[in-house]
C-alpha positions as a Markdown table, in Angstrom:
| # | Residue | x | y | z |
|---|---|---|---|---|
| 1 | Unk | 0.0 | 0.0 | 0.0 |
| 2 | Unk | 1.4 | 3.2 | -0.8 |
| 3 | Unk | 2.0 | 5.6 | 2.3 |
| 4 | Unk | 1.1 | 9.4 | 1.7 |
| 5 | Unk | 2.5 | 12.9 | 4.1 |
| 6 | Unk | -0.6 | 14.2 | 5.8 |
| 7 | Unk | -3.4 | 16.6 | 3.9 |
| 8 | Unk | -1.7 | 20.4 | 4.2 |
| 9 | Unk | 2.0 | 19.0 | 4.6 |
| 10 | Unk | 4.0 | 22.0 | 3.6 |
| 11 | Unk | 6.4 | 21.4 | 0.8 |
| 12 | Unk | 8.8 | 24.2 | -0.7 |
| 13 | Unk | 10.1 | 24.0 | -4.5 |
| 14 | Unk | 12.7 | 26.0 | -5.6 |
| 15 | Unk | 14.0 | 25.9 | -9.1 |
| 16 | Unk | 14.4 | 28.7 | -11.3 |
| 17 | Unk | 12.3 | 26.8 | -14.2 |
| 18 | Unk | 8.4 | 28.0 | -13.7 |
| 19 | Unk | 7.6 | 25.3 | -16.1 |
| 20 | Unk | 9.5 | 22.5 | -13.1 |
| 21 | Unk | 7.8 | 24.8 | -10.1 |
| 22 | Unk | 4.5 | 24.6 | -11.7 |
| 23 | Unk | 4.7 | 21.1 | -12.1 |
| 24 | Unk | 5.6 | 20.1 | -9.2 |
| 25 | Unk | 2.9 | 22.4 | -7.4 |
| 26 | Unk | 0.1 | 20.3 | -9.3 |
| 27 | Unk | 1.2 | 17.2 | -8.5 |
| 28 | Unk | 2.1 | 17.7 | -4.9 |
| 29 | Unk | -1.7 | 19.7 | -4.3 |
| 30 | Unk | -3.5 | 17.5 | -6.2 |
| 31 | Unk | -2.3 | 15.0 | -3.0 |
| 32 | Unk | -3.6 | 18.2 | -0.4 |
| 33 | Unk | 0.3 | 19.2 | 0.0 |
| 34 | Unk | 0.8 | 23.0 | 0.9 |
| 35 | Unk | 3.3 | 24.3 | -1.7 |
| 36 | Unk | 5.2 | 27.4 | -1.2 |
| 37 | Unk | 7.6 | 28.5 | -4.1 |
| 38 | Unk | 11.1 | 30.5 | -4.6 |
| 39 | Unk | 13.1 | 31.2 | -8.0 |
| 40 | Unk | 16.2 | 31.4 | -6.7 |
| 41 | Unk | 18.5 | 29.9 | -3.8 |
| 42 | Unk | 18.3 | 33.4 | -1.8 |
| 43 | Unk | 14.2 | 33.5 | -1.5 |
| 44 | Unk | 14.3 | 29.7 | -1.2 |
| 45 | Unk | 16.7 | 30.3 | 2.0 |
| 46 | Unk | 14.5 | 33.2 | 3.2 |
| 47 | Unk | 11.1 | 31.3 | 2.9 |
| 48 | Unk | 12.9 | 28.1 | 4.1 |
| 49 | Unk | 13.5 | 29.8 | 7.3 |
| 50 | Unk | 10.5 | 31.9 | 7.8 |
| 51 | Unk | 7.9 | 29.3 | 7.1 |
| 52 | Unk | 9.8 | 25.6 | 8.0 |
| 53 | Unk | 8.3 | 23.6 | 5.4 |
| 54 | Unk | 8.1 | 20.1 | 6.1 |
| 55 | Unk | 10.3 | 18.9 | 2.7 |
| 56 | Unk | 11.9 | 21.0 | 0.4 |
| 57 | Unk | 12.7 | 20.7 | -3.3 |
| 58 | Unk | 15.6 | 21.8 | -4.3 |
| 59 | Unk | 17.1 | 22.8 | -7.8 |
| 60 | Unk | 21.3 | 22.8 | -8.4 |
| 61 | Unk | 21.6 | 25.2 | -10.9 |
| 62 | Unk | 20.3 | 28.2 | -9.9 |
| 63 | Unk | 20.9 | 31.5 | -11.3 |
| 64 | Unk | 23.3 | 33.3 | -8.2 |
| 65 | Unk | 23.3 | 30.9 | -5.4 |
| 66 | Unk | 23.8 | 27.4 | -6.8 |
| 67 | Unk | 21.8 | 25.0 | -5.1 |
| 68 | Unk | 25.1 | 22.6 | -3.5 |
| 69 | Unk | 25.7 | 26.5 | -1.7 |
| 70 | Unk | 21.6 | 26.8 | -0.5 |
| 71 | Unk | 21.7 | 23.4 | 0.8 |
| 72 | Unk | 25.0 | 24.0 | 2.8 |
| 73 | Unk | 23.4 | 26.9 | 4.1 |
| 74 | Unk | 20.2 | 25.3 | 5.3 |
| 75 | Unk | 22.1 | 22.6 | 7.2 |
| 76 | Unk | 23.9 | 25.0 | 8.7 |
| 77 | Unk | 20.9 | 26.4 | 10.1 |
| 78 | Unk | 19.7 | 25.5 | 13.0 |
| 79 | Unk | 16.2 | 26.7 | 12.2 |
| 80 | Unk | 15.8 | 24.4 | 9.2 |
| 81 | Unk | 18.9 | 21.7 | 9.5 |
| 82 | Unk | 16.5 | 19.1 | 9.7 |
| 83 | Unk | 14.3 | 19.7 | 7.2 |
| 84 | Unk | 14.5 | 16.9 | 4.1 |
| 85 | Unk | 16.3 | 17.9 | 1.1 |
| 86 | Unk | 15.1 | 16.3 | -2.2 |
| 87 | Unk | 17.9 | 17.8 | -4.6 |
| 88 | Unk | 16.8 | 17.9 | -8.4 |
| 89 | Unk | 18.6 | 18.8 | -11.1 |
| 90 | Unk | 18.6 | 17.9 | -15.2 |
| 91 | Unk | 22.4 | 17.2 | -15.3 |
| 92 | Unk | 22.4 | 14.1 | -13.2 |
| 93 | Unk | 26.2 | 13.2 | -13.1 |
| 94 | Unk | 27.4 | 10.2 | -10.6 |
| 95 | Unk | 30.0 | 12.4 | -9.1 |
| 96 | Unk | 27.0 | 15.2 | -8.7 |
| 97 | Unk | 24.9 | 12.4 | -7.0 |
| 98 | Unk | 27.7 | 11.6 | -4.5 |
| 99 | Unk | 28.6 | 14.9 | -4.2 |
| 100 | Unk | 25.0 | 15.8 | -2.8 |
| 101 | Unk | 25.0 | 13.1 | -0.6 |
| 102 | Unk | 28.1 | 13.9 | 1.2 |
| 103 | Unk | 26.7 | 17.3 | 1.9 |
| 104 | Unk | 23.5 | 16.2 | 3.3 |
| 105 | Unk | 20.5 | 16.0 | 0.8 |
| 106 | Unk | 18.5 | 13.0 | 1.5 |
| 107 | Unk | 17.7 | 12.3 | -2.4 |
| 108 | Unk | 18.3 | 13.2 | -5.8 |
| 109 | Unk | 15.8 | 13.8 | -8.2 |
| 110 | Unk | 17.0 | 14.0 | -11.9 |
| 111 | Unk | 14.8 | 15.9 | -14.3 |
| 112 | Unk | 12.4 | 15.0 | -16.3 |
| 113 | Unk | 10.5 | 13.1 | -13.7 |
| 114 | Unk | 7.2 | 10.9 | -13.4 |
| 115 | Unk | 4.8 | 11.8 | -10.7 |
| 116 | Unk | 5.2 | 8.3 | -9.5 |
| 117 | Unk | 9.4 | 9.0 | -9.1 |
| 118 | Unk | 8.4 | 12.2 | -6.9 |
| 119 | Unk | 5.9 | 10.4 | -4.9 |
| 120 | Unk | 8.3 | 7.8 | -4.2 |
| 121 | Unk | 10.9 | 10.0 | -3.4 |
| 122 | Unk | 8.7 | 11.7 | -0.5 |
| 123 | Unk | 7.3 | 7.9 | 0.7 |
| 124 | Unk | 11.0 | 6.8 | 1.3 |
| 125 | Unk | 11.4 | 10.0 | 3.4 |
| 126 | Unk | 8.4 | 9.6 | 5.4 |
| 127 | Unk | 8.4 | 7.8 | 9.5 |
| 128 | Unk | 6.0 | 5.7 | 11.4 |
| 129 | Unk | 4.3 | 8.9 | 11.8 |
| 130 | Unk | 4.2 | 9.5 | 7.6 |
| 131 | Unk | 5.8 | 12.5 | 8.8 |
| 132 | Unk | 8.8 | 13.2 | 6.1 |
| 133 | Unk | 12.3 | 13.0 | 8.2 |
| 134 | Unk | 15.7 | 14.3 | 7.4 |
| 135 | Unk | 17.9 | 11.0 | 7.3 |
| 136 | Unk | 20.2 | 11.9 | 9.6 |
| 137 | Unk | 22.2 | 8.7 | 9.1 |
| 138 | Unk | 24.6 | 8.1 | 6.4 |
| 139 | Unk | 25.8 | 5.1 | 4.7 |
| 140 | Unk | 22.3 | 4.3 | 3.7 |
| 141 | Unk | 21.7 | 4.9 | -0.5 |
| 142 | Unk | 18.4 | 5.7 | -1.0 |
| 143 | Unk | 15.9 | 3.0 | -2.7 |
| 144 | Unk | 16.2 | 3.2 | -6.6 |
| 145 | Unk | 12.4 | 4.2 | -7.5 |
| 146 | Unk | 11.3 | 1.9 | -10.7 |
| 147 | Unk | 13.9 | -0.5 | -10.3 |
């Protein structure tokens, strides 16, 4: 049975592609998520820390702040080190894959995606509680979706 975050779960996109944000907004309200959008690292950063979403979304190449910087910068936060980090980018390297897990995403996304990838993405995330959980340990690769 597939598990699903709570109705009004707040999620937080940032990509500089309003085709990618838009997207992604669809799918994640037409499963009753709360979606908050940025355009660029800085306002992602900003809204990350003002509004704590529960799982954020976020782009590497971003015009000014790449997204490897942004992440680094919100797990150095103590206001929103614990929040997930799905990473999602359209120039999916192995070195760029290990490179993000090092610095503490929890997932990699690579672009395009199917709404069943994203979907699995948040369920691997998610606790007893279907609450979606930074994975604080490392060592662990995450599942491959459609394996």
């Amino acid at each position: 049975m597939r598990r699903n975050a709570p109705a009004g779960t707040r999620v937080l996109v940032v990509d500089d592609s309003a085709t990618i944000v838009a997207l992604l907004k669809r799918m994640l309200q037409q499963n009753n998520y709360e979606v908050l959008e940025a355009f660029d690292a800085e306002n992602g950063i900003e809204i990350a820390r003002r509004e704590v979403p529960d799982l954020i979304f976020l782009d590497i190449v971003l015009p000014g702040m790449d997204g490897f910087n942004a992440l680094r910068t919100l797990r150095r936060d103590p206001i929103t080190k614990n929040v997930p980090i799905i990473m999602i980018s359209g120039n999916a390297q192995a070195t760029e894959q290990f490179y993000v897990q090092r610095i503490g995403a929890d997932d990699f996304m690579k672009k395009p995606f199917s709404r069943a990838e994203v979907f699995n993405r948040i369920e691997a995330l998610l606790d007893e509680d279907n609450i979606p959980r930074h994975q604080r340990r490392s060592g662990r690769a995450p599942a491959e979706a459609d394996a």
